[in-house]
N, C-alpha and C positions, 0 to 999 in steps of 0.2 A: 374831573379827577386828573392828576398831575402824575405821570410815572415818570421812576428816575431813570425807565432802559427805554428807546426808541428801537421797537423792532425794526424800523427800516437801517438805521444805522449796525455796522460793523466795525466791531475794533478787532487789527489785526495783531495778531503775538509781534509782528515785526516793530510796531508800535512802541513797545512795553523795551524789548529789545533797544531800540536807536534809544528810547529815552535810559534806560540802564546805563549803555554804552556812554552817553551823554554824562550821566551824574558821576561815573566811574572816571573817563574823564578830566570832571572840574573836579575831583575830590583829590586824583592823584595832580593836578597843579595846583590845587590849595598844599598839600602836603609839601610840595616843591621848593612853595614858596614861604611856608613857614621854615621849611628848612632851613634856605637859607638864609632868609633874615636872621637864626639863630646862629649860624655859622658867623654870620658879621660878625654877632654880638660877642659870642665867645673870641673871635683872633680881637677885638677891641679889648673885651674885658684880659685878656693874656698880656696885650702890649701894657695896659692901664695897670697889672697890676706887677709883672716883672720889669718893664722898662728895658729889657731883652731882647735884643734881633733874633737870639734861635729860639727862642720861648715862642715871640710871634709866630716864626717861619712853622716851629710844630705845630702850634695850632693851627696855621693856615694850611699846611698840607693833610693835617687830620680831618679838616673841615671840607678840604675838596674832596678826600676818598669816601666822608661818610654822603655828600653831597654826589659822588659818582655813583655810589652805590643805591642811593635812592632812586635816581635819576634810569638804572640800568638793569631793574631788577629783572627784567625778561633776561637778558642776558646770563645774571650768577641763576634764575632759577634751573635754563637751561644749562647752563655748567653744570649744575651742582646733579641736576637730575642724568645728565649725562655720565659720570663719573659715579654715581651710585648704581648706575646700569652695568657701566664697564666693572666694577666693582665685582658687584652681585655676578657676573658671569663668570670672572677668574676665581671665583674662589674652590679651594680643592678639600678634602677632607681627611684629614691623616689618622690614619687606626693606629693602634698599639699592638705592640705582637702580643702574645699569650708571655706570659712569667715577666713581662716588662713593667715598671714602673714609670706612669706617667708623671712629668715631673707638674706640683701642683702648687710651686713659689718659694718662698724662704721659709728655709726650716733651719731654725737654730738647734743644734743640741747641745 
């Protein structure tokens, strides 16, 4: 009889982890690199279809920031989470005194 677990053998979680880390990895330079093949395509398809130096130049500088930004995402997640911290700690709560009217937008009369 044929079993599929070897009780002498051990898989460790560390295992399971490097291979994650691994597929995470190849998936974020697959992404990369479909990126930017698409980044090509579009400053080609802008030259091909304006015949325009700043038409191209937009697209090509569009094409490096969405291409930085992919490339950097550790970075905007920690901005972004940083400034929602800082955020969330400044903020203050303002009351209304008694017989005051809150103002609550445009009111036509």
């Amino acid at each position: 009889m044929h079993t599929l677990a070897n009780p002498d053998h051990v898989v460790l979680a560390g295992d399971v982890l490097d291979w994650a880390n691994t597929k995470t990895g190849q998936v974020r330079t697959l992404v990369l690199t479909v990126a930017t093949l698409m980044a090509i395509i579009a400053v080609l398809m802008a030259w091909w279809k304006t015949r325009s130096f700043v038409g191209t130049l937009v697209a090509f500088v569009l094409a490096a920031l969405v291409l930085w930004g992919i490339s950097n995402l550790d970075v905007l997640q920690t901005k972004v989470g940083s400034e929602i911290e800082d955020t969330a700690a400044s903020v203050s709560v303002v009351h209304v005194n008694d017989g005051a009217r809150a103002l609550t937008g445009w009111q036509l009369s």
